[in-house]
C-alpha positions in Angstrom: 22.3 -189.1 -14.9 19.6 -191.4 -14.6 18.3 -194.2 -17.4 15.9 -193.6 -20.0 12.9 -195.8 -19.1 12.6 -198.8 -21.3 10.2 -199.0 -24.5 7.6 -201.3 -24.1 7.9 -204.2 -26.8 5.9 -206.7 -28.5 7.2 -210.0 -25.7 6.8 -212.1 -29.1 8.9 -209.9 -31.3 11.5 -209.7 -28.4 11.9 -213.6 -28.4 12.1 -213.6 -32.5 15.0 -210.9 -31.8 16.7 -213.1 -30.1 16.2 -216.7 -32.0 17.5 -214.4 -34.8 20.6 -214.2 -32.7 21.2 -217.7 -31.8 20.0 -218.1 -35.7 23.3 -216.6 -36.4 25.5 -219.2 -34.2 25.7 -216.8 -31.1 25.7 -218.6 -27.8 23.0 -216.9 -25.9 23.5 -215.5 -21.7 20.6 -215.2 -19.7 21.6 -212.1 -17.7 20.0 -209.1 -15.1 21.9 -206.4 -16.2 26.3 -207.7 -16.6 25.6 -210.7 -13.9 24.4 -213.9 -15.4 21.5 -215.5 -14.3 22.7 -219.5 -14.0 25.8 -220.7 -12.5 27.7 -222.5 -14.8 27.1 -220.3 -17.8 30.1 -220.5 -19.3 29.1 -223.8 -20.4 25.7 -222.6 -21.2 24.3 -223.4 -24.6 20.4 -223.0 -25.0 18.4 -224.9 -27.7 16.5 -222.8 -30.0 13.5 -224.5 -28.2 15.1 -223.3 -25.2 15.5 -219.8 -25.8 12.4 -218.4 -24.9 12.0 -219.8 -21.6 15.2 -218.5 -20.8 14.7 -214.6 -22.0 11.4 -213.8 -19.9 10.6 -210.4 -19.2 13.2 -208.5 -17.4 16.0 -211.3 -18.4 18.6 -209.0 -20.6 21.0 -211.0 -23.5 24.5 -211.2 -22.9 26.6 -213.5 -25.6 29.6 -215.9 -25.4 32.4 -215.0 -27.4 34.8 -216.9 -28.4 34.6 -220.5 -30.0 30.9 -221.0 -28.7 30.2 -218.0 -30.8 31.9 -219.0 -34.0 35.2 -217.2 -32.7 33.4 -213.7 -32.3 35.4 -211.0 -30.6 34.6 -208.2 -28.4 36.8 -205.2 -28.1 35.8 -203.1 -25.3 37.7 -199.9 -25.8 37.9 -197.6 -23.0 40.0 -194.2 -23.5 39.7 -190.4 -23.7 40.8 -190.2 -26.7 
């Protein structure tokens, strides 16, 4: 099964997506699909003046969890059932 091709949208009302994000206390990943883009980016924690030239075109959003992210937790749940 192949992709769906991605929507085209609004550049500016991408980058306000994501402020809204790091609005909320999340600590924000540059990544290209599940590989981050900058070594060291567990340590990573953008500005919200930094944000946007961080997330260009083509960058996806990954998020820290943990205590960068206010203690948020991920459960990845894998199972037939």
């Amino acid at each position: 099964m192949t992709a769906a091709p991605a929507l085209p949208i609004n550049i500016s009302a991408r980058i306000e997506a994501i402020l809204a994000l790091h609005d909320r206390g999340l600590a924000l990943v540059p990544a290209r699909g599940k590989q981050p883009v900058h070594k060291g980016w567990q340590n990573l924690r953008l500005t919200r003046a930094e944000v946007a030239e961080h997330f260009t075109e083509g960058v996806d959003v990954g998020v820290l969890t943990g205590e960068p992210s206010g203690w948020l937790v991920d459960v990845d749940q894998d199972c037939d059932d």
